[in-house]
C-alpha positions as CSV (number, residue, x, y, z in Angstrom):
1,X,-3.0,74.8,-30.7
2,X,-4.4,71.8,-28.6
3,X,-4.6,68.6,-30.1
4,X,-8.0,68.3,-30.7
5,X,-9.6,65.3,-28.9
6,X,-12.8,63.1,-29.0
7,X,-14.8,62.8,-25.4
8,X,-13.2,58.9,-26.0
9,X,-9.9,59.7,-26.4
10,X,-9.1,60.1,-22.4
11,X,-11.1,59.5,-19.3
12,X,-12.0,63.1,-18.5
13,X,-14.0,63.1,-15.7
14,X,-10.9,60.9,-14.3
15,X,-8.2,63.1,-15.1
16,X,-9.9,66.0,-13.4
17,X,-10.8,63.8,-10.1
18,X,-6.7,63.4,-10.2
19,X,-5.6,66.6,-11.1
20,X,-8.0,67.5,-7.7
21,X,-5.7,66.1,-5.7
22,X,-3.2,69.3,-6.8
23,X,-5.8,71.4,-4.7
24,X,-6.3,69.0,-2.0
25,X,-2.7,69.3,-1.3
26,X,-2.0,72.9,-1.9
27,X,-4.9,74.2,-0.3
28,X,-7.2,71.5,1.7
29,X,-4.2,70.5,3.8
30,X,-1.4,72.4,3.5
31,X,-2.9,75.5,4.5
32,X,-6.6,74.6,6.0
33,X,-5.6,71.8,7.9
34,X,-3.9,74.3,10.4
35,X,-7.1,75.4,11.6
36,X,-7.2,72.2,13.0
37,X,-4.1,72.2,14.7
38,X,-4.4,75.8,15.8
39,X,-6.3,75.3,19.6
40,X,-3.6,72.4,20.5
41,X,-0.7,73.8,19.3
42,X,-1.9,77.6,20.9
43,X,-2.7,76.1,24.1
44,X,0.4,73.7,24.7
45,X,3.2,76.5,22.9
46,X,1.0,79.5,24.6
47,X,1.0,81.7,21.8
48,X,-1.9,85.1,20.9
49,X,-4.4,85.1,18.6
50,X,-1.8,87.1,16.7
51,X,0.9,85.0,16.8
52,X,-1.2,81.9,15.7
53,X,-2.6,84.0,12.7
54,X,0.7,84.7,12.0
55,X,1.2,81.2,11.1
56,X,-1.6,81.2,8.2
57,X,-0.6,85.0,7.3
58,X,3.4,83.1,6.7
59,X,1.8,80.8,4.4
60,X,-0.3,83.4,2.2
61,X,3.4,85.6,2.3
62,X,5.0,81.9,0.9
63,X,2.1,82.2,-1.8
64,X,2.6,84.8,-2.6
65,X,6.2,84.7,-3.7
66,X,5.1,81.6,-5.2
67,X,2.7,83.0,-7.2
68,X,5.0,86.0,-8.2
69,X,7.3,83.3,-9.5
70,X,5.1,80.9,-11.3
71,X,4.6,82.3,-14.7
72,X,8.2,82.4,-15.2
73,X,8.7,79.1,-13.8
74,X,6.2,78.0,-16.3
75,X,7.8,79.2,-18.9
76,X,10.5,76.8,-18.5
77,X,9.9,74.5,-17.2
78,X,5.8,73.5,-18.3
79,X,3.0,73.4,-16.0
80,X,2.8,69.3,-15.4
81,X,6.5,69.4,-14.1
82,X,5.9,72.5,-11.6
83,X,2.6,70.6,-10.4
84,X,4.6,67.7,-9.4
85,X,7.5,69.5,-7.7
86,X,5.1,71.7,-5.5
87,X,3.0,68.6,-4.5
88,X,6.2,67.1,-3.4
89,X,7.8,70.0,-2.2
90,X,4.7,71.3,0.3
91,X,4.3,67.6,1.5
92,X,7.8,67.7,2.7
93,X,7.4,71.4,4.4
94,X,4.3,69.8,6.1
95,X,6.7,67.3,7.6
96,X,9.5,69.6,8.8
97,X,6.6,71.5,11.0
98,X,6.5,68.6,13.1
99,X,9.9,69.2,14.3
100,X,10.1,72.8,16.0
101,X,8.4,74.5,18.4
102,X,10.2,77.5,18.2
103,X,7.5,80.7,16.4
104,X,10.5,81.1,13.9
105,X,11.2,78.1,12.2
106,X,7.4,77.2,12.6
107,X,7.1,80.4,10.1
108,X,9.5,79.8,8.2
109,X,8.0,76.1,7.4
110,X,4.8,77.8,6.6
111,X,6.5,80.4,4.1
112,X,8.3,77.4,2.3
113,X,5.0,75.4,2.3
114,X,2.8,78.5,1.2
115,X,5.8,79.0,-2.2
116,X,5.5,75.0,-2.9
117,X,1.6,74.5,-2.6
118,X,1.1,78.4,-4.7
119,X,3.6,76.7,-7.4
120,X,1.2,73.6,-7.2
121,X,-2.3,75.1,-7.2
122,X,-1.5,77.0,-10.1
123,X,-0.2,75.1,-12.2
124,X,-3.1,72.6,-11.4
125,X,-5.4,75.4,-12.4
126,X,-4.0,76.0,-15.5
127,X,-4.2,72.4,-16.6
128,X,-7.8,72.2,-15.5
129,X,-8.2,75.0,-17.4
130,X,-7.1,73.8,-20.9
131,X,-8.8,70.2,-19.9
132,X,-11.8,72.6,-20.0
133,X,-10.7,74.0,-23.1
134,X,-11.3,70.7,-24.8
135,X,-14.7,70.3,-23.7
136,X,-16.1,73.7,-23.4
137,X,-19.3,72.8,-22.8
138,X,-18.2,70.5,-19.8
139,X,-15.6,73.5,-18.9
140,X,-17.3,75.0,-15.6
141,X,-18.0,71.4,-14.2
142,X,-14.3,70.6,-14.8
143,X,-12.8,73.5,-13.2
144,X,-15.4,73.1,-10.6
145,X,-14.1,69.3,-10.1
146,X,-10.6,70.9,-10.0
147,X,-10.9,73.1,-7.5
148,X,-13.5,71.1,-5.2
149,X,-11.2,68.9,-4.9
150,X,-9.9,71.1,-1.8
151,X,-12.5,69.4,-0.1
152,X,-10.7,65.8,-0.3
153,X,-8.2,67.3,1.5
154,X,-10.4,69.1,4.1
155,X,-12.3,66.0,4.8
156,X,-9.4,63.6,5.1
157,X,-7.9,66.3,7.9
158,X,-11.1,66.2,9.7
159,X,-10.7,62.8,10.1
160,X,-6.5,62.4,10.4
161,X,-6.0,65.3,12.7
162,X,-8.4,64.7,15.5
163,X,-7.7,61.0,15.5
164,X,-3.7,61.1,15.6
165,X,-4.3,64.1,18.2
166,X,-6.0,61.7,20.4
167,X,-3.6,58.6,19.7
168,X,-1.0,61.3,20.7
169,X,-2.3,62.9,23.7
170,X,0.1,61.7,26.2
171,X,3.1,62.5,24.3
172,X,5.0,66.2,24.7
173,X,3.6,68.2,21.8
174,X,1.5,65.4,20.3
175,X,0.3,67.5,17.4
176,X,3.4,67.2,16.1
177,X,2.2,63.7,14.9
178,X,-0.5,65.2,13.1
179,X,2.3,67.4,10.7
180,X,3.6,64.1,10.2
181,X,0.5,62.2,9.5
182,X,-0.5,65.0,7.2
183,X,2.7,65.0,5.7
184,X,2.3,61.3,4.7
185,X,-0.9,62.0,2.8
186,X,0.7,64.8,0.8
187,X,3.0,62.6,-0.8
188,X,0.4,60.1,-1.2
189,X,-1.6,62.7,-2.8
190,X,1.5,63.4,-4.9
191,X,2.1,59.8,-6.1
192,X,-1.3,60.1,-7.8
193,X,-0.6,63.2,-9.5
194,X,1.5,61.5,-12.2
195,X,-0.7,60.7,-14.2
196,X,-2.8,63.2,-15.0
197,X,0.5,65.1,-15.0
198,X,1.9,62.9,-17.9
199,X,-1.1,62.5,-19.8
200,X,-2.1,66.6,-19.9
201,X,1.6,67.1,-20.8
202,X,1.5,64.9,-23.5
203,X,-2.5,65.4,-24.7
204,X,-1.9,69.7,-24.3
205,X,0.3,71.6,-25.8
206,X,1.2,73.5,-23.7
207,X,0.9,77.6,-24.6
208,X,3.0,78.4,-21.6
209,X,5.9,76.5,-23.4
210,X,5.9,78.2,-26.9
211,X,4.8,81.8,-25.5
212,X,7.6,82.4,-23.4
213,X,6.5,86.8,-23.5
214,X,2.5,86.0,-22.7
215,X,2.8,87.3,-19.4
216,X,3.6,90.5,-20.6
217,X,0.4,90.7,-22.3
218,X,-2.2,90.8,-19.1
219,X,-3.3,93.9,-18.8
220,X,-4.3,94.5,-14.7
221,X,-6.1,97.6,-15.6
222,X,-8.9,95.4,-17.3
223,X,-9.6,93.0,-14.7
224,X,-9.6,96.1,-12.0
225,X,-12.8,95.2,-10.1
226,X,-12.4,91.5,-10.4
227,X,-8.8,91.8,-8.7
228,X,-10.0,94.2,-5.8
229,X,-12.9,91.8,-5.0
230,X,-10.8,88.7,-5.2
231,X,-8.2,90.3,-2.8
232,X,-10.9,91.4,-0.4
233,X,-12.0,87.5,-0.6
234,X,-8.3,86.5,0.4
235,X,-8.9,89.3,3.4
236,X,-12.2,87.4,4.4
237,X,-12.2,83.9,3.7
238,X,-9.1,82.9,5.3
239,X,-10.5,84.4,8.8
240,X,-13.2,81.8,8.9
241,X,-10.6,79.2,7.5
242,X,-8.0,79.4,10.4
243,X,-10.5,80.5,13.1
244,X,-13.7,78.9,13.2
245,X,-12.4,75.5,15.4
246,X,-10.6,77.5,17.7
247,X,-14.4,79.4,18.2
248,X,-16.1,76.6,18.0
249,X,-13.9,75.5,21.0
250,X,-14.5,78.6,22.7
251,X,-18.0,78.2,22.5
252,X,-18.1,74.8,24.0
253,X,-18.6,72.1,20.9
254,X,-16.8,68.7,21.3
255,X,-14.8,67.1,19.5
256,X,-17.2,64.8,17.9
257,X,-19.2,67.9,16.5
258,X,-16.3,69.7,15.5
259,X,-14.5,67.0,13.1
260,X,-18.3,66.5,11.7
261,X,-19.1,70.1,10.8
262,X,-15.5,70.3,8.9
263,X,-16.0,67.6,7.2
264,X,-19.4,68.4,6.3
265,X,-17.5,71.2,5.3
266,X,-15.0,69.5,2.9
267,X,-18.0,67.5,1.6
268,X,-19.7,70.8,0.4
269,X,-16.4,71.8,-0.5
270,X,-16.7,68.7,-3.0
271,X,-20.7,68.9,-3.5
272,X,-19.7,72.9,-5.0
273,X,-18.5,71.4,-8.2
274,X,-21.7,70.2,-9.6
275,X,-23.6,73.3,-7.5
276,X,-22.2,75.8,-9.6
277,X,-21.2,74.5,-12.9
278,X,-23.9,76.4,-15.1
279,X,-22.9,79.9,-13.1
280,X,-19.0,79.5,-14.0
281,X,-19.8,78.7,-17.2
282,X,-21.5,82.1,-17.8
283,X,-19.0,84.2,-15.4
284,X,-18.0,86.3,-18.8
285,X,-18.3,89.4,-16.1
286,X,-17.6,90.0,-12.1
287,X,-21.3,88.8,-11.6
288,X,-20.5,85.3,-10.4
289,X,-17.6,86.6,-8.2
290,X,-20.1,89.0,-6.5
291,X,-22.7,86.4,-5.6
292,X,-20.2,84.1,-4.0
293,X,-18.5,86.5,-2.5
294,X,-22.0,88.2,-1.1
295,X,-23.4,84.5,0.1
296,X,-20.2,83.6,1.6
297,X,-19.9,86.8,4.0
298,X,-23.3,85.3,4.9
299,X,-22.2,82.3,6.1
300,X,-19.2,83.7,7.9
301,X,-21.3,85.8,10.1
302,X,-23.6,83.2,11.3
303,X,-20.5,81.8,14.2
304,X,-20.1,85.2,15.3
305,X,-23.8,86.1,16.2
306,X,-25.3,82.7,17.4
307,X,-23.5,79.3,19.2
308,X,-26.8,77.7,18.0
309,X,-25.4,73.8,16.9
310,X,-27.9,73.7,13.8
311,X,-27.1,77.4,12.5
312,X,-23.7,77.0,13.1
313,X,-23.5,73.7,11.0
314,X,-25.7,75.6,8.0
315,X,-22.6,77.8,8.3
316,X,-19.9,75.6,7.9
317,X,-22.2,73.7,4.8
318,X,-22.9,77.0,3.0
319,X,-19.3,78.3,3.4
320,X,-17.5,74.6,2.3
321,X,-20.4,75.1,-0.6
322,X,-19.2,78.6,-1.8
323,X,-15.5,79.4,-1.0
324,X,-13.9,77.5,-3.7
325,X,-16.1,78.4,-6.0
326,X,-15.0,82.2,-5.7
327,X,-11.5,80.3,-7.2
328,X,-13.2,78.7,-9.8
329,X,-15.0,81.8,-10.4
330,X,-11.5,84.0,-10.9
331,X,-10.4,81.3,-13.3
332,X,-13.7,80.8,-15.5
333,X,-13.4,84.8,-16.1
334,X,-9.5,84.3,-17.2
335,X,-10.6,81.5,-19.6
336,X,-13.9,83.6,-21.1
337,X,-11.7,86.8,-21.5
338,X,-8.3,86.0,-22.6
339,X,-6.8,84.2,-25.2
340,X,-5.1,80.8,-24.4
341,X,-1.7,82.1,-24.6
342,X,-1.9,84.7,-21.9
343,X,-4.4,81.9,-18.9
344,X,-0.9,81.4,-17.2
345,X,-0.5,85.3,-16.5
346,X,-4.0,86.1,-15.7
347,X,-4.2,83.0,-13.0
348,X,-1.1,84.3,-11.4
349,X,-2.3,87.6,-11.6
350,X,-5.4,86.8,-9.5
351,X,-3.3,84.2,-7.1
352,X,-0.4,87.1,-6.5
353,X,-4.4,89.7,-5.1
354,X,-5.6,86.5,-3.2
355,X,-2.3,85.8,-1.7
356,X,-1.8,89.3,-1.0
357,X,-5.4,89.5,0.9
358,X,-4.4,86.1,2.8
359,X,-1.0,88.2,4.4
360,X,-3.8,90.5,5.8
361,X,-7.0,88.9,6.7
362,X,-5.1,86.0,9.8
363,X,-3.1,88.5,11.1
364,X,-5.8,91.5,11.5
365,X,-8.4,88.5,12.6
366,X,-6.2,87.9,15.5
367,X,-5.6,90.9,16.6
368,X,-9.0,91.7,17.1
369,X,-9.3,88.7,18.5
370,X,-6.9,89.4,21.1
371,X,-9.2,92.4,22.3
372,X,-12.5,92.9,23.6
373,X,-15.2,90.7,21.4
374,X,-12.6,88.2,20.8
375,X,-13.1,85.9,17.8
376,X,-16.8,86.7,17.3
377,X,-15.7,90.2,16.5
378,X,-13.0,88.7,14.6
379,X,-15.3,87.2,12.3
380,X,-17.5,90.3,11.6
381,X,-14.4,91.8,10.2
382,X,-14.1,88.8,7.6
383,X,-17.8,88.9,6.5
384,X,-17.4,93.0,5.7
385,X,-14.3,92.1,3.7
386,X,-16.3,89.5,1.6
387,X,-18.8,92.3,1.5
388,X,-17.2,94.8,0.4
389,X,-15.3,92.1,-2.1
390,X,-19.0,92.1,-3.8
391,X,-19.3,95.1,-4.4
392,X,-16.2,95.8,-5.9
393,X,-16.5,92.4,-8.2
394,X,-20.2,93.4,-9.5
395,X,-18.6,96.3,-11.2
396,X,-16.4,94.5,-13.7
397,X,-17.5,93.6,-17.3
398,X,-16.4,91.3,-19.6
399,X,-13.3,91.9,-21.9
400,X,-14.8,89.7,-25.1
401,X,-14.2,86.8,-26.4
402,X,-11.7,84.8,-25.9
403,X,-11.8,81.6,-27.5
């Protein structure tokens, strides 16, 4: 059992701010801050739609492999030791994507990076988890801090990215300073993640490292709805994430407005935490899931039908608002519905359907986007997949207790 602990006995709110910087890592740069990077790197290495959603769809295959591999990893190794090797592992990935400019190795960077930051955000997950676990009636705002913290990273690449882009314009492949600048902050981020790292390992004990057959005990058939609609959110999501600057683009916004709607973005992204606390803290069913899912297709529409500034800015606020919480979400039902031992297994579990929907929804994105309609069209596609992930998430009820 976990040591029980007094609201003085460790700087909470602290620790959860630190352990954010897992997510910032794993998710707001290692895999978002492509988006970025997309239009330059397109334009000066002449790839497709495809090919460039090719890269995001390399780093959902990496996360998934990573994901698949987690709970075992766990087992032996703990969750604050796997947190710190993924944060250091993705940051030097990062790096090595500065130095090709060949498709294949740019893949195979993105695979390696997707494994590292899926062995990262999970473990970070499950940490935040049993931080909530000690303050249960703080536990939705602390997962939500967790996971928010996605937006640290989102922000600091809308600001890194377009600055080094324009420091390096006159260099041959100049975005390949922006891998390395990103790269930089990783392992800055990763520096930091010592000590919540230490103090969780030594404050939890750790179920993951006394249970080594708790995997075996998630039950998928339970969770059926709840998996379907978070893999139809992996199909969805991830077609705003890697497209929306390279529409924007399209559609004629400058630079200036671009860097400030995604880091409006991350800022929501951040902001989501406190938003949706009191919702995660009830998501004993899919209900939660639905609604995010539902509001999110919303938002993800908006680019496609109108290159209105002020509509397309409410997008990029409502989306950076929601999307994490739809992780949050998957986790809040794990912690409500299963029993301590068995967190590790039903996190992977819902990582290996999001990762699976993230192989899909880049690739099929840009592909459409290669025909007639072009990324608008592209778009629609990802707001009937978060759709349709609503309606398959409402259907799921809760499992009982599990605390």
């Amino acid at each position: 059992m976990a040591k029980p602990l007094r609201d003085t006995d460790l700087p909470v709110f602290g620790l959860a701010l630190a352990l954010s910087l897992g997510a910032a890592v794993s998710l707001g740069i290692t895999r978002f801050a492509y988006g970025l990077l997309l239009p330059p790197m397109r334009a000066d290495l002449q790839w497709s739609y495809t090919l460039a959603g090719a890269m995001n769809t390399a780093n959902a295959l990496g996360y998934l492999l990573g994901a698949l591999a987690t709970p075992r990893l766990m087992q032996r190794f703990g969750s604050a030791p796997l947190l710190l090797w993924g944060a250091a592992l993705a940051s030097l990935f990062m790096g090595l994507s500065g130095f090709f400019i060949s498709a294949a190795p740019l893949l195979l960077q993105r695979v390696l990076a997707g494994v590292a930051s899926a062995f990262l955000f999970i473990a970070g997950g499950l940490l935040a988890a049993r931080l909530g676990s000690l303050h249960p009636a703080r536990s939705g705002l602390l997962l939500g801090l967790y996971y928010g913290g996605t937006g640290f990273g989102i922000v600091l690449s809308a600001l890194l990215v377009p600055a080094v882009l324009q420091a390096a314009q006159a260099l041959q492949h100049g975005w390949a300073w922006a891998w390395w600048a990103l790269s930089l902050a990783c392992f800055a981020g990763t520096a930091m993640l010592w000590w919540p790292a230490r103090a969780l390992q030594e404050m939890v004990q750790a179920p993951d490292a006394n249970t080594p057959h708790a995997a075996g005990l998630f039950r998928w058939r339970d969770f059926t709805p709840a998996l379907a609609g978070y893999g139809m959110f992996g199909v969805g999501y991830i077609g705003y994430m890697t497209f929306v600057i390279a529409l924007l683009r399209e559609q004629g916004v400058g630079a200036g407005r671009v860097t400030l709607f995604y880091a409006l973005l991350g800022v929501a992204v951040v902001a989501s935490s406190r938003i949706w606390a009191s919702l995660l803290d009830r998501a004993k069913a899919g209900g939660a899931l639905a609604v995010l899912n539902a509001v999110l297709g919303v938002a993800t529409i908006v680019p496609a039908l109108t290159a209105a500034w002020p509509a397309v800015l409410l997008s990029g606020l409502v989306f950076g608002g929601v999307f994490l919480s739809v992780v949050a979400s998957t986790t809040a039902l794990v912690r409500h519905n299963l029993p301590a031992a068995q967190w590790a297994a039903g996190i992977s579990a819902f990582t290996i359907v999001f990762a699976a929907g993230q192989i899909v929804g880049p690739t099929v994105v840009g592909w459409i986007a290669d025909g007639e309609g072009g990324l608008a069209r592209g778009l629609l596609f990802s707001a009937c997949a978060l759709w349709a992930g609503a309606l398959l998430a409402w259907r799921q009820q809760p499992r009982g207790s599990a605390i």
